[in-house]
Residue, then its C-alpha position, 0 to 999 in steps of 0.5 A: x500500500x505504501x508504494x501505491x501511496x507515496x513516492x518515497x517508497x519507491x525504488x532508486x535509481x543510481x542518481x537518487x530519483x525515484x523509479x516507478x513501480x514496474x507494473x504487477x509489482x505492487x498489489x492491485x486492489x480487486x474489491x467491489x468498491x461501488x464508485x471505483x477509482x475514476x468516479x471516486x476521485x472526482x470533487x472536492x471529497x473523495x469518497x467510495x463504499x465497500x461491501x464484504x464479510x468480516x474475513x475479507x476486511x481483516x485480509x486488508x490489513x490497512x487502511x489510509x487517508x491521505x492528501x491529494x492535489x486540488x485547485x488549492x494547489x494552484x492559488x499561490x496567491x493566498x498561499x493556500x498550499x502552506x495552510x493546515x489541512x485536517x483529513x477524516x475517515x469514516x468507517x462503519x461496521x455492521x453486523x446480524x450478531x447482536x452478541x457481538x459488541x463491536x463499538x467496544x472491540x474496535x474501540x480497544x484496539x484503535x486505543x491500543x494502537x493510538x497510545x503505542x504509535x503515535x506518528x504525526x508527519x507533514x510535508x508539503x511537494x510543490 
């Protein structure tokens, strides 16, 4: 995932620069994802849905939020692209087990990872 998400995983070459994935390399994602890529980029808020059972989302393993470029980038004016900009992610889970209590599950273990890596970075490419 993170060599679909950022340049500073990838390869280098002898010079130092960054070198492109050759294709098949990194996993593709073959989900149902209900907008796919082309649609879910679009605008201003990214957003798609997923659909699957709790056995195929475990198999993730990751999950992100990460910036991308948008017409801010080019009002250099204002220095809109020195601003702090904040990014969400919303996830629901839903289950038929009433037994189950996943508010509390993930909860924990979302604490649990919060307290033990805590990593904040920011870095502006222009």
């Amino acid at each position: 995932m993170r060599r679909r998400l950022s340049r500073n995983f990838w390869d280098k070459d002898a010079d130092g620069k960054s070198v492109s994935p050759p294709k098949g390399s990194t996993v593709t994602d073959n989900r149902a994802w209900e907008l796919k890529e082309t649609v879910a980029v679009r605008g201003s808020v990214h957003s798609d849905c997923w659909s699957g059972t709790a056995v195929q989302l475990a198999s993730s393993n990751l999950i992100s939020v990460y910036p991308v470029t948008g017409w801010w980038r080019y009002r250099r004016d204002q220095k809109t692209v020195e601003k702090m900009a904040r990014y969400s992610l919303i996830v629901s889970i839903s289950t038929d087990d009433s037994e189950v209590d996943l508010r509390a599950i993930i909860a924990n273990e979302i604490q649990a990872r919060i307290d033990t890596k805590a990593a904040i970075e920011t870095r502006i490419d222009v």
